[in-house]
N, C-alpha and C positions, 0 to 999 in steps of 0.2 A: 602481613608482609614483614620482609625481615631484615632485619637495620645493616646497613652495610658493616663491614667492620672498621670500617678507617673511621667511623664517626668516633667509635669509644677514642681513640685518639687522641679527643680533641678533650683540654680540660674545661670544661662546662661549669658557669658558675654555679653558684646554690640555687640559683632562679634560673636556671637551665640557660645561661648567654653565654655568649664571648665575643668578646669586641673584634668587629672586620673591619679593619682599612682599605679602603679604594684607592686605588694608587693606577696614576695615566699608563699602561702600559706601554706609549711609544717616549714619552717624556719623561716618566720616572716620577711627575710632578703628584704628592700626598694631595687627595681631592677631597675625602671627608673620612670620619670614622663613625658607623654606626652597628648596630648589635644584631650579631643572628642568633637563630635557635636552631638546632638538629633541623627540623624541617623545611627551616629555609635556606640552610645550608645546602641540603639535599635538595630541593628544589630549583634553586641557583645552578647547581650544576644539570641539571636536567633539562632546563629550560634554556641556559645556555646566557643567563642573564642576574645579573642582581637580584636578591630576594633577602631583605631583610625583617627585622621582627622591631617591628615599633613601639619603644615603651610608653612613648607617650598615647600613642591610640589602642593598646594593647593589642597588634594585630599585624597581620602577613602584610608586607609593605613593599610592591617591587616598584624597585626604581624608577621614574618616570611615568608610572601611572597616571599621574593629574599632569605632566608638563613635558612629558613626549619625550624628556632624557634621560635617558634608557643607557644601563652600565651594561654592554656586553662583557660577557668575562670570558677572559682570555685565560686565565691562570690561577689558581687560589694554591696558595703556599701557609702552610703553620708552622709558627715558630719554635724555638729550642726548645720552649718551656712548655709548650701546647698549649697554650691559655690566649692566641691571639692569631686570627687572622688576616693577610695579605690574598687581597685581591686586586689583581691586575686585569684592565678593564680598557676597553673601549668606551670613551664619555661620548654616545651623542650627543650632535649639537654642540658640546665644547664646554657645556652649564651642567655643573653639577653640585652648587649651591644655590637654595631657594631663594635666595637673593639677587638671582641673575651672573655670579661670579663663577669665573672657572672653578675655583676652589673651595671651601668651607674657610682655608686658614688663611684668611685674607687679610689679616692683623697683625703685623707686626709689632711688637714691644717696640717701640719712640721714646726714650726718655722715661716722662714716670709714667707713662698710658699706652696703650694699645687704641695703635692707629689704624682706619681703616685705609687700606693701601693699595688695593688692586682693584680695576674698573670692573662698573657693572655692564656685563654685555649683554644684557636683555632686560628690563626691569619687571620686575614683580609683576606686577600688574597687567604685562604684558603675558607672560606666563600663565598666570594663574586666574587673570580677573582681579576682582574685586578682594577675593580671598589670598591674593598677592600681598596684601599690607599685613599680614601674618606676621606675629616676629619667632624668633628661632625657639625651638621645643613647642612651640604651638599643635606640630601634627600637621603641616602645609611643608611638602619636602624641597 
């Protein structure tokens, strides 16, 4: 089968990634950042849905698989440099941190910490079970 040409494009790390941001397509609001490969890039758009490449499971990882929120994609855009992707997305459900939060960037800089600042609208556990108490890079999306 023969590679599209819009893939060469894209500039590909040395380990074949490049980082995609999800971003609320009706909100604008940045939901999380995680790494595709050529095939799940091309897959992503085929499927019409999220499909990223998991460093921590080394493995095809589309969104919502374990927790039913499912990034439809509306849009994927690359930028000046080519080394980073924009994708704009439908968030089912509204949860697109495994935490239960709308968003990944749920911490604002307070002072001398990062604070956790934005409510959980589903908890973990709820989610996911038992394997809900997962903490973040675990491989529990």
């Amino acid at each position: 089968m023969t590679e599209p040409a819009w893939l060469s494009q894209v500039k590909w790390s040395d380990d074949g990634l490049v980082p995609a941001i999800a971003q609320d397509a009706k909100s604008g609001r940045v939901l999380m950042l995680a790494w595709m490969n050529a095939e799940s890039l091309a897959l992503s758009l085929a499927e019409g849905r999220a499909v990223y490449w998991s460093r921590s499971r080394g493995r095809l990882w589309r969104k919502g698989e374990e927790s039913g929120h499912v990034q439809r994609l509306q849009e994927v855009r690359l930028d000046c440099d080519g080394d980073t992707l924009l994708l704009q997305v439908e968030q089912v459900g509204g949860i697109a941190c495994h935490t239960g939060r709308e968003s990944c960037f749920f911490s604002p800089l307070r002072g001398a910490a990062f604070v956790a600042a934005d409510p959980v609208l589903k908890a973990a556990q709820e989610i996911y079970g038992k394997a809900g108490s997962a903490k973040p890079g675990s491989g529990v999306e």
